[in-house]
SEFI-117600 format. One line per field, with one value per residue (C-alpha): residue number from 1; residue in one letter; x, y, z. Coordinates in steps of 0.05 Angstrom, whole numbers, plus 32768, in hexadecimal, padded with zeros to 4 digits. Layout:
pos <- c(NUM  ...)
code <- c(A  ...)
px <- c(X  ...)
py <- c(Y  ...)
pz <- c(Z  ...)
//
This chain:
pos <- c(1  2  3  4  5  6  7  8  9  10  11  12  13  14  15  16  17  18  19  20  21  22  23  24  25  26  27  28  29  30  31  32  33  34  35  36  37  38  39  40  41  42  43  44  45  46  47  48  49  50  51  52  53  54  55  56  57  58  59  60  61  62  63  64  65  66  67  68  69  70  71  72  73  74  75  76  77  78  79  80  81  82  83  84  85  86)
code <- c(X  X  X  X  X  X  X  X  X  X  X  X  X  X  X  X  X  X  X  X  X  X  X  X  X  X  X  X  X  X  X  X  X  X  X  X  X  X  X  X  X  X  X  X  X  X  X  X  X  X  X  X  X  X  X  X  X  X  X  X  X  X  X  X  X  X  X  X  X  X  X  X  X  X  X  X  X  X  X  X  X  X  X  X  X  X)
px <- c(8073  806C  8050  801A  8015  800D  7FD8  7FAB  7FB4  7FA3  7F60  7F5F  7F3F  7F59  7F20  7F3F  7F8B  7F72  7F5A  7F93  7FC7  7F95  7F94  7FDD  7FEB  7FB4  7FCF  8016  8007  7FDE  801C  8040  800C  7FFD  7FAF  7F9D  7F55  7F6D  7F9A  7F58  7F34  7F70  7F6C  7F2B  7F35  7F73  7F46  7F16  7F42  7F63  7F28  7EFF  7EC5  7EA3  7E65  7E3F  7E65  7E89  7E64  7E29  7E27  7E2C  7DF4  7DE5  7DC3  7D9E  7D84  7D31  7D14  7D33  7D2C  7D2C  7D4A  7D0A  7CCD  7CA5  7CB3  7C6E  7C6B  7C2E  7C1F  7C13  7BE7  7BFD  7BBB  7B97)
py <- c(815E  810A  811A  813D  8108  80D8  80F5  80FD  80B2  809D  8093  8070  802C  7FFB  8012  8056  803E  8014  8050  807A  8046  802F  807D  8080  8040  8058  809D  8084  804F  8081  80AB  807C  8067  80B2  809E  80E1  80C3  8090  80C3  80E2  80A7  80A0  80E1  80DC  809F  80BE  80FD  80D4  80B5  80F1  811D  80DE  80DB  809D  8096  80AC  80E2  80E6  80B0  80A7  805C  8050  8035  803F  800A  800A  7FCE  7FEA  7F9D  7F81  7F39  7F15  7ED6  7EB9  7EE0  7EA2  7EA9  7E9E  7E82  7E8C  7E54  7E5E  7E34  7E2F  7E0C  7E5A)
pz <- c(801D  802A  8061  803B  8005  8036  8066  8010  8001  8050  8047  8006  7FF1  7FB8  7F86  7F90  7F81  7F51  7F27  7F2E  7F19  7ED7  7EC5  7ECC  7EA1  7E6C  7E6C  7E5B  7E30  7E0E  7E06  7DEF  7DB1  7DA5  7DB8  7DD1  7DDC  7E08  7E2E  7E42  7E5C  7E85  7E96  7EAF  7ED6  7EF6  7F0C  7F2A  7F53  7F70  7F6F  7F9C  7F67  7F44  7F1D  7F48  7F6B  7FB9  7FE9  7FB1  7F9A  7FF0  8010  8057  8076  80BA  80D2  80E1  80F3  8129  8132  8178  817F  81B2  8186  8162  8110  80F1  80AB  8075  8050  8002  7FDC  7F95  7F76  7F80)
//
């Protein structure tokens, strides 16, 4: 059973932890004030932690970025000159 806890929580970042342990605080403080409201925000950030979703979903706020222009250290740079009284 640890063993399967621990092979889930592997591949976890701090945003992630940092969810689940804010639900877990707002879901007991919300207990304890009897703010059934509040119990469900912490609900919901609890679920997004362990279910791996954000705003905008698994993997959708990443970018991936691919470096198309590559730039040679020996090509000449060549500069435009912008006249400002136009």
């Amino acid at each position: 059973m640890l063993e399967r806890i621990k092979w889930y929580v592997m591949g976890w970042d701090f945003v992630r932890l940092l969810r689940l342990v804010l639900g877990i605080v707002i879901i007991i403080q919300a207990i304890g004030m009897r703010e059934w409201v509040l119990g469900m925000a912490g609900l919901l950030f609890a679920g997004m932690a362990l279910a791996n979703i954000g705003c905008c979903g698994v993997g959708g706020c990443s970018t991936n970025f691919q470096n198309r222009r590559t730039i040679h250290e020996n090509q000449p740079i060549s500069y435009e000159e912008v006249d400002a009284k136009k």
